[in-house]
C-alpha positions as CSV (number, residue, x, y, z in Angstrom):
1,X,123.6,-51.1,-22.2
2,X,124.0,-52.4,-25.6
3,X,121.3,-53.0,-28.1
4,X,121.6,-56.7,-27.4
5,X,120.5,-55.8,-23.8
6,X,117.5,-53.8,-25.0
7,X,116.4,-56.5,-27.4
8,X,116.4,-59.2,-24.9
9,X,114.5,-57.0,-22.1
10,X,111.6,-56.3,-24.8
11,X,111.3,-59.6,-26.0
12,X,111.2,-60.7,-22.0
13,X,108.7,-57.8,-21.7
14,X,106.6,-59.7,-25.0
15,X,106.8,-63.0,-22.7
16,X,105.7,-61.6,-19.8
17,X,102.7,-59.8,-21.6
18,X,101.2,-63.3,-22.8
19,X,101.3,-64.1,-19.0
20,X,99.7,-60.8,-17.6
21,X,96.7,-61.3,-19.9
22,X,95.8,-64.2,-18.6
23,X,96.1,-63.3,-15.1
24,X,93.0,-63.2,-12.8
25,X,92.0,-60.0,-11.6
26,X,92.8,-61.3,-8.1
27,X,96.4,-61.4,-9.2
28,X,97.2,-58.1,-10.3
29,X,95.2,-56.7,-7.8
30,X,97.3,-58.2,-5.0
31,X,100.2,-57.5,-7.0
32,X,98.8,-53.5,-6.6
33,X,98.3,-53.8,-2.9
34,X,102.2,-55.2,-2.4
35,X,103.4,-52.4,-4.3
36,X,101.3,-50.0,-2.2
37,X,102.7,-51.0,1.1
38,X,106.1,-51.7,-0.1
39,X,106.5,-47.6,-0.7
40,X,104.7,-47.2,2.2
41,X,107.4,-49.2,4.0
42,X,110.4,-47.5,2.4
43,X,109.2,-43.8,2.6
44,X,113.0,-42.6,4.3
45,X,114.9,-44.7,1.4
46,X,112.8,-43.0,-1.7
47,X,112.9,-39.7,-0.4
48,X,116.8,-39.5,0.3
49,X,116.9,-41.2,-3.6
50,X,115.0,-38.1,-4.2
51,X,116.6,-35.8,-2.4
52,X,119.8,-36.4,-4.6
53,X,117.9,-35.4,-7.9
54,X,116.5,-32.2,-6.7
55,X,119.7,-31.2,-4.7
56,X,121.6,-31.7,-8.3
57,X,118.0,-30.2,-10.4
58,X,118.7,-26.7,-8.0
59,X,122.4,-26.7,-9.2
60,X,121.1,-26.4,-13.0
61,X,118.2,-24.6,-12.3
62,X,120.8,-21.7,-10.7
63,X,122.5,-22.6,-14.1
64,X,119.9,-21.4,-16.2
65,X,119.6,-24.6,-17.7
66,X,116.2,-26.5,-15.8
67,X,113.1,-24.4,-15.2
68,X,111.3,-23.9,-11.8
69,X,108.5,-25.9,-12.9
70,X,110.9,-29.1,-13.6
71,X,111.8,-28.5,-10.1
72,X,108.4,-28.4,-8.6
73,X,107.2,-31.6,-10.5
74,X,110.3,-33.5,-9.5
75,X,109.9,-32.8,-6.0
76,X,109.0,-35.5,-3.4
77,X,107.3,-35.1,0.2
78,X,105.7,-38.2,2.8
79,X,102.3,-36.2,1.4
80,X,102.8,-36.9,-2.1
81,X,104.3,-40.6,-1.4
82,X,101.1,-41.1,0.5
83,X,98.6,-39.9,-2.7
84,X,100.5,-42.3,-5.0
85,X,99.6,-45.0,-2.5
86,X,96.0,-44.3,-2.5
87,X,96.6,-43.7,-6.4
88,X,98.1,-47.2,-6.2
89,X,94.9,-49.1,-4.7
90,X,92.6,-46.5,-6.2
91,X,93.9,-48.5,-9.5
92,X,93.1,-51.9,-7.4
93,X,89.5,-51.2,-6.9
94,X,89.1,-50.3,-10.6
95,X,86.5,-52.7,-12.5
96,X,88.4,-55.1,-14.4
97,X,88.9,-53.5,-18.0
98,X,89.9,-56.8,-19.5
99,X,87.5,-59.9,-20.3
100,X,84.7,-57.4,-20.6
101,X,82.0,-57.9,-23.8
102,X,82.0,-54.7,-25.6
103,X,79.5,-56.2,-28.1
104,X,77.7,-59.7,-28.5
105,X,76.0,-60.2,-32.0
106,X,74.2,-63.5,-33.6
107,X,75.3,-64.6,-36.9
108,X,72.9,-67.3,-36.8
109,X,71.8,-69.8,-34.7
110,X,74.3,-70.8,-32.8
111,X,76.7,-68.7,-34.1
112,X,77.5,-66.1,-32.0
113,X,80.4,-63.4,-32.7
114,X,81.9,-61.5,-29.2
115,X,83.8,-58.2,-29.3
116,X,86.2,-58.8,-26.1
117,X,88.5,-56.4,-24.5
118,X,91.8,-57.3,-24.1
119,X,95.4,-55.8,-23.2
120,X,97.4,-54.1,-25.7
121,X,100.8,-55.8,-25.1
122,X,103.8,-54.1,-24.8
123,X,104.0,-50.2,-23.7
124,X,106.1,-48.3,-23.9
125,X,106.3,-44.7,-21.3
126,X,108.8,-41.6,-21.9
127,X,108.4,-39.1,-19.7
128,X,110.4,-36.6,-17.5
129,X,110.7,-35.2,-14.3
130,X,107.7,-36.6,-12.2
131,X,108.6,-40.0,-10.1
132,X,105.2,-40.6,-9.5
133,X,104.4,-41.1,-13.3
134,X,106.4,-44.1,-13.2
135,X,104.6,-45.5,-10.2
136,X,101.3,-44.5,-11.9
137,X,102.1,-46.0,-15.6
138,X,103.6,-49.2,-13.8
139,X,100.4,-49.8,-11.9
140,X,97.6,-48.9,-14.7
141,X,100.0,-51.4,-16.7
142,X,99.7,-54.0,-14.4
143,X,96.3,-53.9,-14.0
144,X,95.6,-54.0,-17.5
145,X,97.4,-56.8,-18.4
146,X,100.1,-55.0,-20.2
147,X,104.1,-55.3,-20.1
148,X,105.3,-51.5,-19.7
149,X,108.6,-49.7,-21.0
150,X,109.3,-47.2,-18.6
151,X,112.2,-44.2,-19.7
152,X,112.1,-41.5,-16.9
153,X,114.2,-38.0,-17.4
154,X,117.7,-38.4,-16.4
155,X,116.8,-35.4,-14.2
156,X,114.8,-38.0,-11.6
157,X,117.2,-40.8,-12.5
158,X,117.3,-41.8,-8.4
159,X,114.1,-41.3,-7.8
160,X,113.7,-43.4,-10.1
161,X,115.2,-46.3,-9.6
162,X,114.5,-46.9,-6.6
163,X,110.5,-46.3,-7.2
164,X,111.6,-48.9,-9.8
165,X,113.3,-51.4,-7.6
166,X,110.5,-51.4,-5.0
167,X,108.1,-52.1,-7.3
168,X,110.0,-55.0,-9.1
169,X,110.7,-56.4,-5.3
170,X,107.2,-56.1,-4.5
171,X,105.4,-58.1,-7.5
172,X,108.6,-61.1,-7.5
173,X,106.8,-61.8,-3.8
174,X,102.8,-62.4,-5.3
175,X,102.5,-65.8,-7.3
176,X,102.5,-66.2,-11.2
177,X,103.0,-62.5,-11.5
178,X,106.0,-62.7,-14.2
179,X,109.6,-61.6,-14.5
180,X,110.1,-58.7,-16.6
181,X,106.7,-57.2,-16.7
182,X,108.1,-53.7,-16.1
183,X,111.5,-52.6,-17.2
184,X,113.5,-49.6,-16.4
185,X,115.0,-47.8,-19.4
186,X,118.0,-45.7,-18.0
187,X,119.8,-45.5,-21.1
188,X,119.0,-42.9,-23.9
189,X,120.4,-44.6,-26.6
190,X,118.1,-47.3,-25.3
191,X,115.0,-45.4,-26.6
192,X,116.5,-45.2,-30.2
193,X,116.5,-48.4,-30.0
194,X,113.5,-49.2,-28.8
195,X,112.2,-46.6,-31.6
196,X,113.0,-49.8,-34.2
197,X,111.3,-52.3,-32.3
198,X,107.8,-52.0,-34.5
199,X,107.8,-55.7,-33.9
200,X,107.7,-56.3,-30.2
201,X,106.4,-53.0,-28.8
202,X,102.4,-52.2,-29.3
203,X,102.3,-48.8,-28.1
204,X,104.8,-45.6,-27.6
205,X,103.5,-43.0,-25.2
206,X,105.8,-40.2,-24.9
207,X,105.6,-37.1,-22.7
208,X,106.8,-33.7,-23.2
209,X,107.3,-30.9,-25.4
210,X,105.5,-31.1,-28.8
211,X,108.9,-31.3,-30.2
212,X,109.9,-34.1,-28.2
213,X,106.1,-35.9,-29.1
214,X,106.9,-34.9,-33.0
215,X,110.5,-36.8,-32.9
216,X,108.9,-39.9,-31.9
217,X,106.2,-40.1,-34.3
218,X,109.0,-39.1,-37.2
219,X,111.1,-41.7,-36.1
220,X,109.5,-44.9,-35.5
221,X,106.7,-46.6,-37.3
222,X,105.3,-48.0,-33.8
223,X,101.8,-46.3,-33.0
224,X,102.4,-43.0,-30.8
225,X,99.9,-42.3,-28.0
226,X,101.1,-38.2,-27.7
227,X,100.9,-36.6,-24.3
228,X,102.2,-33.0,-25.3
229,X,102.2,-30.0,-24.0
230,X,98.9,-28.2,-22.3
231,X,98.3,-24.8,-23.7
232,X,94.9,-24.0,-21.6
233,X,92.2,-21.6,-21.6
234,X,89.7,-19.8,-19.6
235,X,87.1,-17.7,-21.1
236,X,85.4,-15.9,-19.1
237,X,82.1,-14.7,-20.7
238,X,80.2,-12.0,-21.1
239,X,77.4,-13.8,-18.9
240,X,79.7,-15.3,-16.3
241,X,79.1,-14.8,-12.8
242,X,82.4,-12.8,-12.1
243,X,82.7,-14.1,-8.7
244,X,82.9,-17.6,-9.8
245,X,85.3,-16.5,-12.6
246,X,87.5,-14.8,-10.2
247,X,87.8,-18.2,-8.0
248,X,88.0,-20.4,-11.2
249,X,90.8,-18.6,-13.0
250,X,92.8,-18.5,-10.3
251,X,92.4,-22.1,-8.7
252,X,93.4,-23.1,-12.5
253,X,96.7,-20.9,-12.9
254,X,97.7,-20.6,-8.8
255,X,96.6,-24.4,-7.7
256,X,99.7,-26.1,-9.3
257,X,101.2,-24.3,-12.0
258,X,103.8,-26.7,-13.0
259,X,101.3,-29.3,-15.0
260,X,99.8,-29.3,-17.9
261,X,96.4,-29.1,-16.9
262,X,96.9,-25.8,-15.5
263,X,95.8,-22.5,-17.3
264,X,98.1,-20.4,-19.5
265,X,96.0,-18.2,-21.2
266,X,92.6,-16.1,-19.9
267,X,90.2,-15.1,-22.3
268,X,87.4,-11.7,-21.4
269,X,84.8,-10.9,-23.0
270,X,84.8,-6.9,-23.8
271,X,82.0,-6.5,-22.3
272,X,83.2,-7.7,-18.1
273,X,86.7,-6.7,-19.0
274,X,86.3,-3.3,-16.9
275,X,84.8,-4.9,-13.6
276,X,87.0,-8.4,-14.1
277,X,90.2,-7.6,-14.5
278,X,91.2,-5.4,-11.6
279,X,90.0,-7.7,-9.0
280,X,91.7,-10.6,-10.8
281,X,94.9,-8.8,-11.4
282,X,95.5,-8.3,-8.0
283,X,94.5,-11.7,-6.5
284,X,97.1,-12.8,-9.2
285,X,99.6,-10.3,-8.4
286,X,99.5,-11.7,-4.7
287,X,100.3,-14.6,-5.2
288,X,103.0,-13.6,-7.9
289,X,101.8,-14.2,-11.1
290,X,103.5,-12.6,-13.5
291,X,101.3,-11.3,-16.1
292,X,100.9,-10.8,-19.7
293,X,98.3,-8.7,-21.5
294,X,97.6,-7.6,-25.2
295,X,96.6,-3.8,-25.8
296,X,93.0,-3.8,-24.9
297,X,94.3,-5.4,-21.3
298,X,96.7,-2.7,-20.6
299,X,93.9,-0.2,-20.7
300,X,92.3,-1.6,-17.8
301,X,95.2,-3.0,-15.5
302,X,99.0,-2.4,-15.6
303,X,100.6,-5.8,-16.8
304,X,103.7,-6.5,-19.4
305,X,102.9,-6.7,-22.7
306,X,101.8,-9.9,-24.5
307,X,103.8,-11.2,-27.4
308,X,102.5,-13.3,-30.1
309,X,104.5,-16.4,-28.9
310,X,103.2,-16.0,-25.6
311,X,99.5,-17.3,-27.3
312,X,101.0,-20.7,-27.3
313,X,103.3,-21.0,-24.8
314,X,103.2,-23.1,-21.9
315,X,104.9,-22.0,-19.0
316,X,104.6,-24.4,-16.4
317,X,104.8,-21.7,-13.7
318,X,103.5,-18.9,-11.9
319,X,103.1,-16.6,-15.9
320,X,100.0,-15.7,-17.9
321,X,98.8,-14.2,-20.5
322,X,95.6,-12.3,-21.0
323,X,93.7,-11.4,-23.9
324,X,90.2,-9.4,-24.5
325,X,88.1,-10.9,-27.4
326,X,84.9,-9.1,-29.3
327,X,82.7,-12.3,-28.6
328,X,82.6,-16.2,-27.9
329,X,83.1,-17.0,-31.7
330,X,86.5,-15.1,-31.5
331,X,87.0,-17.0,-27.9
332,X,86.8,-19.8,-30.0
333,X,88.8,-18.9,-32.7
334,X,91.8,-18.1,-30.7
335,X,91.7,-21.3,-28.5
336,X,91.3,-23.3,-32.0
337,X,94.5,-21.4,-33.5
338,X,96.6,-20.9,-30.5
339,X,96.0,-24.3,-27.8
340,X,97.4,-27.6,-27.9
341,X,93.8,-29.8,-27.9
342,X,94.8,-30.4,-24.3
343,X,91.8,-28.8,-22.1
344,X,89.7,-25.4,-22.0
345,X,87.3,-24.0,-20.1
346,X,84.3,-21.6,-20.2
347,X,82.6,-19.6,-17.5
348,X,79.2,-18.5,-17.9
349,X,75.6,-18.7,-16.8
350,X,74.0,-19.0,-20.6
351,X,73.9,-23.1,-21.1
352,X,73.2,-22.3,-24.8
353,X,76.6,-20.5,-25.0
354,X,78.2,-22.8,-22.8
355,X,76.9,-25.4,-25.1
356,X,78.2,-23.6,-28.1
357,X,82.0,-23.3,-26.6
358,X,82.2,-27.0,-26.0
359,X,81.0,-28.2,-29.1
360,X,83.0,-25.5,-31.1
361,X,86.4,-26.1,-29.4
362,X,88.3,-28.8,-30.6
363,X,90.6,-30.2,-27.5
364,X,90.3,-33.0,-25.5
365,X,88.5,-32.1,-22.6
366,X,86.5,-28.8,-22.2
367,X,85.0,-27.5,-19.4
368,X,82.7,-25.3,-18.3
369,X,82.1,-23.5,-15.2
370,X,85.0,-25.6,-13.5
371,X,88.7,-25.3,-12.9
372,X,90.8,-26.6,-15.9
373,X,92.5,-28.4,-13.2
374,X,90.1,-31.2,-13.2
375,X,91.4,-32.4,-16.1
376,X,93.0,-35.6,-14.6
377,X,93.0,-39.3,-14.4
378,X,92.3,-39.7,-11.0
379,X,89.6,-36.8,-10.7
380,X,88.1,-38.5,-13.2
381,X,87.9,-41.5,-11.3
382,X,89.6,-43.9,-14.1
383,X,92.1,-44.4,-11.1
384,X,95.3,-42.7,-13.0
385,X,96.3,-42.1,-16.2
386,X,99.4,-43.1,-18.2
387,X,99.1,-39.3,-19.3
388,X,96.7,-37.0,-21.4
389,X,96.8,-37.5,-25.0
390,X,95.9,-34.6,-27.5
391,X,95.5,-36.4,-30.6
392,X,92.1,-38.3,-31.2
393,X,93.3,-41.8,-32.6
394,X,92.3,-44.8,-29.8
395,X,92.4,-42.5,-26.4
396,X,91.9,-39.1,-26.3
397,X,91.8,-37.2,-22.4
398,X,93.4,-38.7,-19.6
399,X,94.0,-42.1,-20.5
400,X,93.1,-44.5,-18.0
401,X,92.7,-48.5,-18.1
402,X,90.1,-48.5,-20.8
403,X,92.7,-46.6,-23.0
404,X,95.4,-49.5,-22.1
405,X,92.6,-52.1,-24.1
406,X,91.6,-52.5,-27.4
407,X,89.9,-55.8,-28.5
408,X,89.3,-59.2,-30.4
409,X,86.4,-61.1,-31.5
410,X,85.7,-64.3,-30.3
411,X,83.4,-66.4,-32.4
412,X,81.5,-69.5,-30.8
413,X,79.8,-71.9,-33.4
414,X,78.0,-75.5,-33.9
415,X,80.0,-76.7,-37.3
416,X,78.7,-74.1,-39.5
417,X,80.3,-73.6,-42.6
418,X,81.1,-70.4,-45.1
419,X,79.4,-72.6,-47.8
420,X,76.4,-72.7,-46.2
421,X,76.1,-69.0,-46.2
422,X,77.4,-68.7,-50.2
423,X,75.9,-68.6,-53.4
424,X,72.8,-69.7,-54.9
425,X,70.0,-70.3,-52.5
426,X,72.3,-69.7,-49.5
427,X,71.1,-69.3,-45.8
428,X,70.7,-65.4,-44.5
429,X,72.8,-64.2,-41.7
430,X,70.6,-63.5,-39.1
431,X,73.0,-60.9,-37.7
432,X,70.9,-59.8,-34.6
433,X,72.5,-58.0,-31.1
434,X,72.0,-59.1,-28.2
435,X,72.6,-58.5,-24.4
436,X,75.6,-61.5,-23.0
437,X,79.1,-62.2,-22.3
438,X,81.3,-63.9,-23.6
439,X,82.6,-67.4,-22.2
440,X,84.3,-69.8,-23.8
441,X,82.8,-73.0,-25.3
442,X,79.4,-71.8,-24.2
443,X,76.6,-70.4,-27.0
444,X,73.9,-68.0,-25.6
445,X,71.1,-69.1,-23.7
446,X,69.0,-66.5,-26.3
C-alpha cells in the first residue's frame, strides 16, 4: 500500500462523510440491520477466518511473546457472533444522535440561533486483538453519520477482514449508502501516514497500552480520543456489607479478566481486613487467581508479595493485587496516584462515604456497590462504544453515539442586520431561551 493509496482512501472516506450526514435515519438504520443478518448468514466463514488467527496467536503465546489475555479477547464462538448481532441492532434502535437541538436561543425577534448536533467526520479506530471492536466502531460510525478508519492488530488480521468484507458487501446492497464509508487499514505504515493527515481526518481513537495512546498524541496534531489501559479498583470499606463485597470483587476480577473494565487492584479497609480476606482469598484461589498482597495482607492470608509496579499494572488475566489502607482518604489517595482514570468502585453501606469516594476519585466512571464490570457501552445502554476514553476533553466513559457528535449553530433570521444591533442608540439583543427545534427556513412559532 503506498501513501498514494492511503491518501485517496481518506479523501474517499471525506466524500463519503458529506453523504452519511445527510442520510435519513431510515438509511443507516437499514444499512445496520443488513450488516446484522449478513454475519448472521456467514457465521462458518468468519469463524474459520478466525480460527486461523488464534491457531497462529497460540503459537506465540507458547513463544512467550502474546499474553493469555490477547488470546482470550481474540477468540471467537457462534455465542459471541450472536451478541455482536444484537450489539448491531441494539445500535439501530438508538435515538437518532444527529439533527437533535441541543440548545434554541432568541437573538431577537425573528432571529433565532440553534445549537445542532452533527457528525464529526472522519474517524479514525486503532485497536488490537478483539474482532468485534471493528464490527462495533463500524456500526456506531454508521449510525452517526461518520466515515470510520478502522486499523485492527495484525494478530486478528483474518478475522478481520472478513468481518470487514461482510460488512462492506452488506451496506453496497441498501440505497445511497456511499462507497468508502468504512475502510480497512491492514498496513502499519498506513497509520503513520494517516498520523499526517490533520487535514482530512477529524478524530484519532487509539486503543491500547498508555504507551501506545502516548505515541499517537506525540505524533500527530489530529485530536486523540485515548482509550488506554484500565487499572481498576475495589475498595472495600470499613462499612461494607462483606457478603456483597465478597460477590462484587470477584464478579469484577473472575467474570472476564481479559478487559479493561475488569479489577486489578482490591482495596480493605483495616478494620474488615481480618473477616474479609480469608473468605475472599479462597473463592479467588479457586478459581486461580493468582494473588498479590503488600505486608499488612500477608498477615492475614498467604499470598505473593506485592511490588510497587504491581500498583499500576494491568494484567488482563486471572492476577491481583491487594492492598490494606488506614481509611477511605488513603483509598482515595492510592486509586488517584496509582489508576489509569478508567473505572473504580466502592463498597459500602454509609451513602455519605460512598458519596465522598465518588466525588474524590478522579476516573471516568466510579461505582459504588456494583461490579466494575459495568463499565461498558452496551450496559450502559448507549448501544456500544467505540471504546472508553480516560482523558476528559469531548467524551469521557464509554463513548457511545453522543460522543461520535459535536455541533453547529444554525441561525434563522428576517433581514436583520449587525448595524442595527451597533453603536449609538442601537437595538438590544433580546437573547432569551426557549424550548424548539430546529428546521430549516422556519422561525419559532414563540
Amino acid at each position: 500500500m503506498t501513501e498514494h493509496d492511503t491518501d485517496a482512501n481518506v479523501q474517499q472516506a471525506q466524500r463519503a462523510a458529506l453523504e452519511l450526514a445527510n442520510l435519513s435515519e431510515a438509511t443507516r438504520n437499514e444499512a445496520l440491520h443488513a450488516i446484522a443478518d449478513a454475519i448472521d448468514a456467514r457465521h462458518d466463514e468468519i469463524l474459520a477466518a478466525n480460527e486461523r488467527d488464534v491457531e497462529a496467536a497460540e503459537e506465540m503465546l507458547a513463544k512467550g511473546k502474546y499474553t493469555q489475555a490477547l488470546v482470550d479477547r481474540l477468540q471467537l464462538s457462534p455465542s459471541k457472533l450472536e451478541s455482536i448481532t444484537d450489539m448491531v441492532r441494539s445500535v439501530a434502535e438508538q435515538d437518532d444522535p444527529l439533527g437533535k437541538t441541543l440548545e434554541a436561543r432568541e437573538l431577537d425577534e425573528d432571529l433565532e440561533l440553534y445549537k445542532v448536533a452533527v457528525p464529526i467526520g472522519v474517524v479514525g479506530a486503532v485497536f488490537e486483538s478483539r474482532p468485534d471492536a471493528l464490527v462495533q466502531i463500524a456500526a456506531l460510525g454508521l449510525k452517526s453519520g461518520n466515515a470510520v478508519l478502522l486499523k485492527g492488530g495484525s494478530e486478528a488480521a483474518h478475522s478481520n477482514r472478513v468481518l470487514f468484507d461482510i460488512i462492506e458487501e452488506a451496506t453496497a446492497e441498501v440505497a445511497d449508502v456511499p462507497d468508502g464509508w468504512a475502510y480497512l487499514v491492514e498496513a502499519r505504515e498506513e497509520v503513520d501516514r494517516m498520523l499526517d493527515l490533520d487535514e482530512s481526518i477529524d478524530l484519532l481513537m487509539p486503543r491500547g497500552s498508555s504507551e501506545f495512546v502516548q505515541y499517537i498524541q506525540d505524533n500527530t496534531s489530529i485530536p486523540v480520543l485515548g482509550h488506554t489501559e484500565g487499572v481498576c479498583h475495589v475498595y472495600v470499606d470499613r462499612d461494607a456489607d462483606l457478603a456483597m463485597a465478597t460477590d462484587i470483587a470477584f464478579d469484577a476480577k473472575v467474570q472476564y479478566p481479559a478487559v479493561c473494565n475488569a479489577v486489578e487492584t482490591l482495596l480493605v479497609h483495616e478494620s474488615v481486613a481480618g473477616d474479609f480476606l480469608p473468605e475472599m482469598v479462597d473463592r479467588y484461589e479457586e478459581a486461580g487467581v493468582e494473588l498479590r498482597g503488600d505486608e499488612r495482607v500477608r498477615e492475614v492470608v498467604d499470598v505473593e508479595v506485592a511490588t510497587e509496579e504491581d500498583w499500576s499494572t494491568e494484567y488482563g488475566d486471572l492476577v491481583l493485587s491487594i492492598r490494606v489502607v488506614d481509611s477511605l482518604v488513603d483509598a482515595m489517595a492510592h486509586v488517584n496516584t496509582y489508576g489509569s482514570k478508567h473505572t473504580d468502585a466502592i463498597v459500602t453501606e454509609d451513602a455519605d462515604r460512598a458519596g465522598q469516594f465518588m466525588r474524590g476519585v478522579d476516573a471516568a466512571s466510579v461505582f459504588h456497590n456494583a461490579s466494575t464490570r459495568f463499565a461498558d457501552g452496551y450496559r450502559f445502554g448507549l448501544g456500544a462504544e467505540v471504546g472508553i476514553s480516560t482523558g476528559k476533553i469531548h467524551a469521557r466513559g464509554p463513548v457511545g453515539l453522543e460522543g461520535l457528535t459535536t455541533y453547529k449553530y444554525h441561525l434563522e433570521g428576517d433581514g436583520q442586520l449587525v448595524a442595527t444591533y451597533a453603536g449609538e442608540g442601537a437595538k438590544p439583543y433580546t437573547h432569551r431561551e426557549f424550548d424548539g427545534a430546529w428546521m430549516p427556513g422556519r422561525l419559532s412559532d414563540e
